[in-house]
ChimeraX commands (.cxc) that place a marker at each C-alpha (Angstrom):
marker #1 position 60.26,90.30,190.76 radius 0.5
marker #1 position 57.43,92.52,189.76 radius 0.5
marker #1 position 56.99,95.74,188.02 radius 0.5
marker #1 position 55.89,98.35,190.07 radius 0.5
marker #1 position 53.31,101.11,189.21 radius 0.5
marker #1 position 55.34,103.89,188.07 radius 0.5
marker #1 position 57.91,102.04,186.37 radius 0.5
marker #1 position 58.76,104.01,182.91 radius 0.5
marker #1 position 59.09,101.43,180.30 radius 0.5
marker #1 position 60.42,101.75,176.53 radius 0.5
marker #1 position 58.53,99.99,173.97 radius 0.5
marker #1 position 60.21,98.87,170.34 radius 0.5
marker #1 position 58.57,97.91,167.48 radius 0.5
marker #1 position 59.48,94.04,167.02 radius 0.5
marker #1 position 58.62,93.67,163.39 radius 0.5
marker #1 position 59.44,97.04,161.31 radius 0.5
marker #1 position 61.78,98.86,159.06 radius 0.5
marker #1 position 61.27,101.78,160.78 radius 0.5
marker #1 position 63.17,102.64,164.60 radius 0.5
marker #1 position 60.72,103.94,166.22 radius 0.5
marker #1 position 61.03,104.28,170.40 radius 0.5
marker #1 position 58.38,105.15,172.76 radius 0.5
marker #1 position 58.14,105.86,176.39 radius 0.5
marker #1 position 54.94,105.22,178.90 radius 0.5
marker #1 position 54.28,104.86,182.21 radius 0.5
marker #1 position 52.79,101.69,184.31 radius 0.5
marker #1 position 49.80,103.09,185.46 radius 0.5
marker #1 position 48.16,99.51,187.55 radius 0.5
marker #1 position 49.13,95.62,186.75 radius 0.5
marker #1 position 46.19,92.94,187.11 radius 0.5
marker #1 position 47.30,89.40,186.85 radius 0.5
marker #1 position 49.17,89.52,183.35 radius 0.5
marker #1 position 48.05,92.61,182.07 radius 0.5
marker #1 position 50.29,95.94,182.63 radius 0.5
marker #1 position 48.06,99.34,182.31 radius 0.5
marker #1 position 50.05,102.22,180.54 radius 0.5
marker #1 position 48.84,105.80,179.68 radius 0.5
marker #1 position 49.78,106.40,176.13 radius 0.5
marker #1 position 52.99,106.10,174.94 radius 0.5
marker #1 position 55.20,109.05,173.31 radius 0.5
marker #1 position 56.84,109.11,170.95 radius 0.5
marker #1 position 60.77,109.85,171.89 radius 0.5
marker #1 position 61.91,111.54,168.70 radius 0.5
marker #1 position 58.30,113.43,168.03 radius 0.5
marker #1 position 57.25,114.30,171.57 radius 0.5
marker #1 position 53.59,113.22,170.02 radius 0.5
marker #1 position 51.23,110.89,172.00 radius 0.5
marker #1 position 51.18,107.47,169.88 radius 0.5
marker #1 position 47.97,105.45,169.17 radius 0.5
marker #1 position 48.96,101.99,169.24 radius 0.5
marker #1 position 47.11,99.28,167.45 radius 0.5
marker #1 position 45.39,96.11,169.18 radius 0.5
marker #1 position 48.03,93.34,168.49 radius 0.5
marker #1 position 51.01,95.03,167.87 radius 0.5
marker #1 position 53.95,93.57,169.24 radius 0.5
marker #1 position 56.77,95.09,171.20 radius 0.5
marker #1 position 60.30,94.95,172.88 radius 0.5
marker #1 position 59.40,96.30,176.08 radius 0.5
marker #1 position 62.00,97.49,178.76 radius 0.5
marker #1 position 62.62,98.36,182.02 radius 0.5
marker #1 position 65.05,99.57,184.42 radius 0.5
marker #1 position 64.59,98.34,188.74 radius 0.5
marker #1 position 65.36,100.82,191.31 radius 0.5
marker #1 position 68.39,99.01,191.59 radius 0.5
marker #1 position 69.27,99.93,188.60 radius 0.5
marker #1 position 69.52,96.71,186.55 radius 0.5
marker #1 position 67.61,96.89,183.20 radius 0.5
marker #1 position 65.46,93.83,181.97 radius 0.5
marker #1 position 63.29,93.12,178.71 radius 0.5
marker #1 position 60.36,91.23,177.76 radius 0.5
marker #1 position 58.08,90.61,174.66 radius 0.5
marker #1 position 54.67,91.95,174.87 radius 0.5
marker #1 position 51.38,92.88,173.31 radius 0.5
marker #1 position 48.94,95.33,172.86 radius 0.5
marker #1 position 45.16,93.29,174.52 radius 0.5
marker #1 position 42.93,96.35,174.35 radius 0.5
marker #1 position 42.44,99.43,176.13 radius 0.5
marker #1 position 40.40,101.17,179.26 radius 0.5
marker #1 position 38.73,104.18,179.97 radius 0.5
marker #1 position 39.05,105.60,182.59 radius 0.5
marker #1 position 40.41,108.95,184.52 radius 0.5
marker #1 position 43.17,108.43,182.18 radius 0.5
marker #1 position 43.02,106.49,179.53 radius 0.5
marker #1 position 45.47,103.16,179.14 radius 0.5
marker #1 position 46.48,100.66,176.97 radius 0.5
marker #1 position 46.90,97.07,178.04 radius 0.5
marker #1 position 50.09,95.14,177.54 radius 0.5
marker #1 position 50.59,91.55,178.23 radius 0.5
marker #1 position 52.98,90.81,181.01 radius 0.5
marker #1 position 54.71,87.58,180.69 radius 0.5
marker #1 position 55.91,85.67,184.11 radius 0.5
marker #1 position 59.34,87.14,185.76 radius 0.5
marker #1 position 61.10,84.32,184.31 radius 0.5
marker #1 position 60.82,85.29,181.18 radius 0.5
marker #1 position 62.37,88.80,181.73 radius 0.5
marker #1 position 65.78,88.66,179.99 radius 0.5
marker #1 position 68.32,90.50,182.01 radius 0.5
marker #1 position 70.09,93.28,179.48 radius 0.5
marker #1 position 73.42,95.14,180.02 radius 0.5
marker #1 position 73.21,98.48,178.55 radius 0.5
marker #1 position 77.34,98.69,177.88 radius 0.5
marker #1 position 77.27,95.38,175.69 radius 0.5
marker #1 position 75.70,93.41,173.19 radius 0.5
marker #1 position 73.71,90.00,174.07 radius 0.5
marker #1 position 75.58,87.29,172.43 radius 0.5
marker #1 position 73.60,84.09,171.77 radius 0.5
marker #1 position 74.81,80.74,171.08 radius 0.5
marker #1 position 72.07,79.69,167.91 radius 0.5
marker #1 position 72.98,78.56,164.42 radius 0.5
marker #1 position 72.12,81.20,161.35 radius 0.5
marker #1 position 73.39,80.83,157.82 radius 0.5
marker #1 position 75.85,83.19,156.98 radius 0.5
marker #1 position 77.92,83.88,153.89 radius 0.5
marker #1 position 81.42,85.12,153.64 radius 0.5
marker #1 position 82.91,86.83,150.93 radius 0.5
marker #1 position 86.40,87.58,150.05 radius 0.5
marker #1 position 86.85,89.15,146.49 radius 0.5
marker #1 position 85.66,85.69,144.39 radius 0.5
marker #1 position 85.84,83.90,146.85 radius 0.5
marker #1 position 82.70,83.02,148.69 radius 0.5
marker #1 position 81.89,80.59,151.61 radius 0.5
marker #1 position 78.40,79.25,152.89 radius 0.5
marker #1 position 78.78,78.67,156.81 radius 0.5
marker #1 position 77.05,78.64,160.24 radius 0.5
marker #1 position 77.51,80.56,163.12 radius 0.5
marker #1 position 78.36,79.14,167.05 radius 0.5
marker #1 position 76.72,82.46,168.01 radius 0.5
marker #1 position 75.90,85.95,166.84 radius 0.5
marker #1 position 75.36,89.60,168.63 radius 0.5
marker #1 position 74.99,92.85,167.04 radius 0.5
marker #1 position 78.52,93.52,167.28 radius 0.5
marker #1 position 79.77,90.58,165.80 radius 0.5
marker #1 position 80.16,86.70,165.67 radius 0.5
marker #1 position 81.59,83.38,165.77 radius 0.5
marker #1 position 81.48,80.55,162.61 radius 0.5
marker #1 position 82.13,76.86,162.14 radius 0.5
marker #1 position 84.39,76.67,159.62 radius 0.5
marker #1 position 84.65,73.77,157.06 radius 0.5
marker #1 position 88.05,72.80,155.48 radius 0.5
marker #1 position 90.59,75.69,153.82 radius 0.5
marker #1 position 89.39,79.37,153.67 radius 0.5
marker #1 position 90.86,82.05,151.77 radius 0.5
marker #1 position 90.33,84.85,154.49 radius 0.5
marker #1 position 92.69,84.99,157.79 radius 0.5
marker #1 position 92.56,87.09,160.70 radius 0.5
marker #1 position 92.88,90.96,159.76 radius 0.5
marker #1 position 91.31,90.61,156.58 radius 0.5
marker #1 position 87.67,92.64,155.71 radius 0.5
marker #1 position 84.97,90.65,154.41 radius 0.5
marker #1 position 81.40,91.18,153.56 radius 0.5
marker #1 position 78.77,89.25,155.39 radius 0.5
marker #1 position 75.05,88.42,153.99 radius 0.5
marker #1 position 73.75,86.98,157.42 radius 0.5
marker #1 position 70.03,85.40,157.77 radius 0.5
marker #1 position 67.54,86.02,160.59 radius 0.5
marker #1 position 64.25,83.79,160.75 radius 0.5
marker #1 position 62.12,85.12,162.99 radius 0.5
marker #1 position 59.38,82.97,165.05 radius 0.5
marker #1 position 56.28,85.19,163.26 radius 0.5
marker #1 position 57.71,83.73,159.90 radius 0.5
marker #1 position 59.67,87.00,158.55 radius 0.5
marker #1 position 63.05,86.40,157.45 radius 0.5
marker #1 position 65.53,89.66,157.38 radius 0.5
marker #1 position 69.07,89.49,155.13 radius 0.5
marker #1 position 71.54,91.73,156.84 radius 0.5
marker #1 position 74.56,92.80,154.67 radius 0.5
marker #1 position 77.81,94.44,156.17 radius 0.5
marker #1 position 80.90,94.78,156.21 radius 0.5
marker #1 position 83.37,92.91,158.53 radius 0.5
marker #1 position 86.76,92.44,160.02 radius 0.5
marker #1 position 88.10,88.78,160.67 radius 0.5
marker #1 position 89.53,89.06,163.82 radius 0.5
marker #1 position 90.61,85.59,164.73 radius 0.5
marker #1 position 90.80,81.68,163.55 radius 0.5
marker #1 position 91.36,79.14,166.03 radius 0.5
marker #1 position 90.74,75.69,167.06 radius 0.5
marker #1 position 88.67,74.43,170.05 radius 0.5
marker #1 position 87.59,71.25,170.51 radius 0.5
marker #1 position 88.79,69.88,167.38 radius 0.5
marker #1 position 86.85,71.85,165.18 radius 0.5
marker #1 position 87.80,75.37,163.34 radius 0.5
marker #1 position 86.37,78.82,164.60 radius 0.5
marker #1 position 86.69,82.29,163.11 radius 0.5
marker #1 position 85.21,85.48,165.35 radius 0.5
marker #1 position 84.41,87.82,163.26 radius 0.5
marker #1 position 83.26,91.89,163.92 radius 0.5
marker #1 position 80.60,93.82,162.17 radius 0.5
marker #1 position 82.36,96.74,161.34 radius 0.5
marker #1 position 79.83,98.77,158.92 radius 0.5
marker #1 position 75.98,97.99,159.98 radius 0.5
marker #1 position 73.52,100.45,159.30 radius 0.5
marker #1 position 70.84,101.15,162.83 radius 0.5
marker #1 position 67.91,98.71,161.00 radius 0.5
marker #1 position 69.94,95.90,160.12 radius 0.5
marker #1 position 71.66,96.22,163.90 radius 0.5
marker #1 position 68.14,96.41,165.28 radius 0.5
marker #1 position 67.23,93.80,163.48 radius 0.5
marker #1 position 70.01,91.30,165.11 radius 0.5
marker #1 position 69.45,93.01,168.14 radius 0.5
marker #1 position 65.74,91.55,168.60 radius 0.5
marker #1 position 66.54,88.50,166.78 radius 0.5
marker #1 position 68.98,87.32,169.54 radius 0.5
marker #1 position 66.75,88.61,172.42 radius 0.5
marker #1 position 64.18,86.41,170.28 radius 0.5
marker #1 position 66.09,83.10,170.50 radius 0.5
marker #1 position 67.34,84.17,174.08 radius 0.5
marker #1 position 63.79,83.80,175.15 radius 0.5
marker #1 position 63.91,80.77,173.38 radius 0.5
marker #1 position 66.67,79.30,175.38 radius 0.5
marker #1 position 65.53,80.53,178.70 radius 0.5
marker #1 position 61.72,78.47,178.03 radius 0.5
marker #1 position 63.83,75.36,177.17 radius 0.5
marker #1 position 65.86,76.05,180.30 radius 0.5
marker #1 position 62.34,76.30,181.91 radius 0.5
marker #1 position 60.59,73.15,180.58 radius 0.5
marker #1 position 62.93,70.67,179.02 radius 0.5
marker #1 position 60.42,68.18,178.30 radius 0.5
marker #1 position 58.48,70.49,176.57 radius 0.5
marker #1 position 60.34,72.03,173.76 radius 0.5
marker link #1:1,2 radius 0.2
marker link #1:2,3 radius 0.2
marker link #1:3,4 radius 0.2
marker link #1:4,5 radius 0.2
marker link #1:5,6 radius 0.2
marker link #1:6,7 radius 0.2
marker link #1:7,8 radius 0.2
marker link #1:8,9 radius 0.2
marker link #1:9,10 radius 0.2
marker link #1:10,11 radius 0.2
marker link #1:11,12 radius 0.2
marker link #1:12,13 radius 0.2
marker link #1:13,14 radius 0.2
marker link #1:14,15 radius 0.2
marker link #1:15,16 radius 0.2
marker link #1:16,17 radius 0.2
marker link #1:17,18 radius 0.2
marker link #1:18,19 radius 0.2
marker link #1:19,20 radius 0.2
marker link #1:20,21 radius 0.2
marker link #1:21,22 radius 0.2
marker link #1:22,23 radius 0.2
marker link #1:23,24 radius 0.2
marker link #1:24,25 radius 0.2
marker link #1:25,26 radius 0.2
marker link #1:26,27 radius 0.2
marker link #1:27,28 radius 0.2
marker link #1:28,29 radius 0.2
marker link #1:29,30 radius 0.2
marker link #1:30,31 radius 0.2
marker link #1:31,32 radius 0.2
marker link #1:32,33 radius 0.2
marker link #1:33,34 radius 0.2
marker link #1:34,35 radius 0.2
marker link #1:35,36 radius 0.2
marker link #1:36,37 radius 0.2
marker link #1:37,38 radius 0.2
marker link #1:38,39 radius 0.2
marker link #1:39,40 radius 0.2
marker link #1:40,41 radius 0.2
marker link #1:41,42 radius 0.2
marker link #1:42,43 radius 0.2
marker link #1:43,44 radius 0.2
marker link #1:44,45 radius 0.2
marker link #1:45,46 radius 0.2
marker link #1:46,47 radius 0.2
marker link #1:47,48 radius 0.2
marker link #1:48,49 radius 0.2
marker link #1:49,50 radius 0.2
marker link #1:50,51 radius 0.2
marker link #1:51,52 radius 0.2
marker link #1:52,53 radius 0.2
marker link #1:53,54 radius 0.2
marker link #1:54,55 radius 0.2
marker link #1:55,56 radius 0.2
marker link #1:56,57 radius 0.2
marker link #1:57,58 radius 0.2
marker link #1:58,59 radius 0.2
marker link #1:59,60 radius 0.2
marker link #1:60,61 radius 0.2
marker link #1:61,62 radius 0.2
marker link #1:62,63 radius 0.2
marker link #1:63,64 radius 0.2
marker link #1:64,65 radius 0.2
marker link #1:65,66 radius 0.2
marker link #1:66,67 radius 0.2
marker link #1:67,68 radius 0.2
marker link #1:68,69 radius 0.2
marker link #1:69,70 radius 0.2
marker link #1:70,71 radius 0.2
marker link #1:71,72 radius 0.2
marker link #1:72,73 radius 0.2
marker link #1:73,74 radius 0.2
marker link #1:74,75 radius 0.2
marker link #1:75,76 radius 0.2
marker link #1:76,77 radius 0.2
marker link #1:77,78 radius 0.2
marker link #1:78,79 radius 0.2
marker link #1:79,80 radius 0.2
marker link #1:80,81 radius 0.2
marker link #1:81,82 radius 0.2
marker link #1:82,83 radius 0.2
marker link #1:83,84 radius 0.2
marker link #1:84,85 radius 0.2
marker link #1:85,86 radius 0.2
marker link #1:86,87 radius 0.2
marker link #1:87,88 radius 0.2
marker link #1:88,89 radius 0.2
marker link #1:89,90 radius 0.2
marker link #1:90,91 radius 0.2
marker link #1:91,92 radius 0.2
marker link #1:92,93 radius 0.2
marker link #1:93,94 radius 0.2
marker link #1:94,95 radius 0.2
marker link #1:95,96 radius 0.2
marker link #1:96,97 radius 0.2
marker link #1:97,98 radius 0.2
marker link #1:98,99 radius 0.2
marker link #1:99,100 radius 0.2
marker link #1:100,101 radius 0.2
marker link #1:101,102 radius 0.2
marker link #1:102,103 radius 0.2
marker link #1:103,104 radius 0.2
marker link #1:104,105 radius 0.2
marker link #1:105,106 radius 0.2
marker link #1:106,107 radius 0.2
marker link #1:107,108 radius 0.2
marker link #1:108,109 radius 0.2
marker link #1:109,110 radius 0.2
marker link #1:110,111 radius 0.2
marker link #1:111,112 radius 0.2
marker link #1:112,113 radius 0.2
marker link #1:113,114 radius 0.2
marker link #1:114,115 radius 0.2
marker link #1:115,116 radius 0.2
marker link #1:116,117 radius 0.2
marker link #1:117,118 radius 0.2
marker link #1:118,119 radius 0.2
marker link #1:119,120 radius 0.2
marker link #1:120,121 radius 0.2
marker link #1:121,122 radius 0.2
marker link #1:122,123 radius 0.2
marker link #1:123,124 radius 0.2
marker link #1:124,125 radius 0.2
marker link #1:125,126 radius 0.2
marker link #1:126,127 radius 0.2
marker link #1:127,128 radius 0.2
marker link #1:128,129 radius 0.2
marker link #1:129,130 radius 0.2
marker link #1:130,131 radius 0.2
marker link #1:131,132 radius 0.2
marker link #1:132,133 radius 0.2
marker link #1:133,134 radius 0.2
marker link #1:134,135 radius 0.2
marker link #1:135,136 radius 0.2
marker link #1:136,137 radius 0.2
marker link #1:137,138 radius 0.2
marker link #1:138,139 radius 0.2
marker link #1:139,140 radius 0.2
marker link #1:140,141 radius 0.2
marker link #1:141,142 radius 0.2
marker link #1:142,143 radius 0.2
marker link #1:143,144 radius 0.2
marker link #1:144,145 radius 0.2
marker link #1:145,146 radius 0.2
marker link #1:146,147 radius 0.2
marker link #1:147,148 radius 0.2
marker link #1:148,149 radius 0.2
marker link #1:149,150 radius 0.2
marker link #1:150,151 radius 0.2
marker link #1:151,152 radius 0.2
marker link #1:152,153 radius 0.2
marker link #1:153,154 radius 0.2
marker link #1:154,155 radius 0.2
marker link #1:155,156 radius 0.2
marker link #1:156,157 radius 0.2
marker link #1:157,158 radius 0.2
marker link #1:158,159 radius 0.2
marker link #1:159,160 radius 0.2
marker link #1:160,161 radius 0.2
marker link #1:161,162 radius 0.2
marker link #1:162,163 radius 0.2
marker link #1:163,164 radius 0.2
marker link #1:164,165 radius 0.2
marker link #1:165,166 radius 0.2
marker link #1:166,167 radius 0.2
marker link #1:167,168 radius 0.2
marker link #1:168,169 radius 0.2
marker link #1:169,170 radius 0.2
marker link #1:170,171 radius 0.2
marker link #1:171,172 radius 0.2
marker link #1:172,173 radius 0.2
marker link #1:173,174 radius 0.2
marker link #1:174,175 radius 0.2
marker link #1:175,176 radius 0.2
marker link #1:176,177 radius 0.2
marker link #1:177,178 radius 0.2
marker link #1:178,179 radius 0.2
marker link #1:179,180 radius 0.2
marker link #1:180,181 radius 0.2
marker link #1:181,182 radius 0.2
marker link #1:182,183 radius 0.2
marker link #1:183,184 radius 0.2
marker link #1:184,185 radius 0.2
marker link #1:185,186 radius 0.2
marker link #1:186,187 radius 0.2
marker link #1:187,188 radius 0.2
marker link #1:188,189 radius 0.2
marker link #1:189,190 radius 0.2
marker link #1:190,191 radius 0.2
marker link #1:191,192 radius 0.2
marker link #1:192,193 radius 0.2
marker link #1:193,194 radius 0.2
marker link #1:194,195 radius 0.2
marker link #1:195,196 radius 0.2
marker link #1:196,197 radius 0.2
marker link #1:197,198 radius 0.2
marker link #1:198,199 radius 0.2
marker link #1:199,200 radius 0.2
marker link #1:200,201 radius 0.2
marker link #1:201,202 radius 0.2
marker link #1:202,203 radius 0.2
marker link #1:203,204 radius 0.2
marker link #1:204,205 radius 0.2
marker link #1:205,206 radius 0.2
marker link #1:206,207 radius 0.2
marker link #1:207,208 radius 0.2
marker link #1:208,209 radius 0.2
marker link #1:209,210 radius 0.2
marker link #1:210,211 radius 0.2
marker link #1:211,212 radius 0.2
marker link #1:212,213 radius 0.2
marker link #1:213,214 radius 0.2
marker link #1:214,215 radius 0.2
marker link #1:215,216 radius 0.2
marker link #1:216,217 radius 0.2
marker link #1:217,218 radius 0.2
marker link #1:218,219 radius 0.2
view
């Protein structure tokens, strides 16, 4: 699969407090480069100048209508007729395959902690989305299903940031697979940046996955 020239493609900020969301147009595509005229701004309407090695969430809908996204870069710029920016195109494989009417849930292991009026637990999530998730639990807990609880959940990033998103949640069940204690939980009050935030985190480690799919002798 390749994108075509005249594909419209929305570029995110990967590492910011602010949402910003921009929208450009493939303009050619040269080995693993993609040509864009400049993006715009979506909220603003204004053209955006966008800085040599700035990194994006970039994505894309087929003409089959399936939507896919992709890290990329800003390499430089060309003048020409009109005047592009160069993005670097990774290799179809490593196009992640989004659906628009849910959340990508990603099986990866974050510190989270849970707290129930004094009580307060240090666990690790089974896997984590932007609308909620699933953690290990270890021996008796004071919370059961129905219950709200606040969360303090920790994203490392691969560039070395670290984001703490605090919210509000809803236990929503506690069961036991496979020997071993689970409670899925639902984020029930988080604020657009902190969603964001998980948002790109598990398309980060979903990335990850898919290169150890890839090569699993080179991880």
């Amino acid at each position: 699969m390749e994108i075509k020239i005249g594909t419209q493609l929305q570029l995110e900020p990967t590492y910011t407090e602010r949402l910003e969301k921009f929208r450009c147009k493939v303009v050619e595509q040269k080995d693993n480069i993609l040509y864009i005229d400049y993006p715009v701004n979506m909220v603003t309407k204004k053209t955006a100048f966008l800085i040599d090695g700035s990194e994006f969430r970039a994505t894309f809908r087929t003409e089959d209508k399936q939507s896919f996204a992709f890290n990329t870069e800003v390499v430089g710029r060309k003048a020409g007729n009109i005047p592009m920016i160069m993005l670097h195109c990774p290799t179809p494989e490593e196009f992640i395959k989004i659906q628009r009417r849910e959340y990508v849930r990603v099986e990866t292991q974050v510190d989270v902690a849970i707290q129930l009026k004094d009580y307060k637990y240090q666990l690790v999530t089974v896997d984590i989305s932007a609308g909620g998730l699933a953690v290990m639990l270890k021996g008796q807990v004071a919370f059961a299903e129905g219950d709200e609880v606040k969360l303090t959940i920790v994203l490392p990033f691969a560039n070395g940031d670290v984001k703490y998103v605090i919210t509000e949640a809803l236990i929503v069940r506690i069961f036991e697979k496979e020997d071993k204690r689970i409670a899925t939980i639902q984020l029930t009050d988080t604020d657009d940046v902190d969603q964001q935030h998980i948002v790109r985190f598990c398309f980060e480690r979903q990335l990850v996955n898919r290169r150890k799919e890839m090569n699993p002798f080179n991880v």
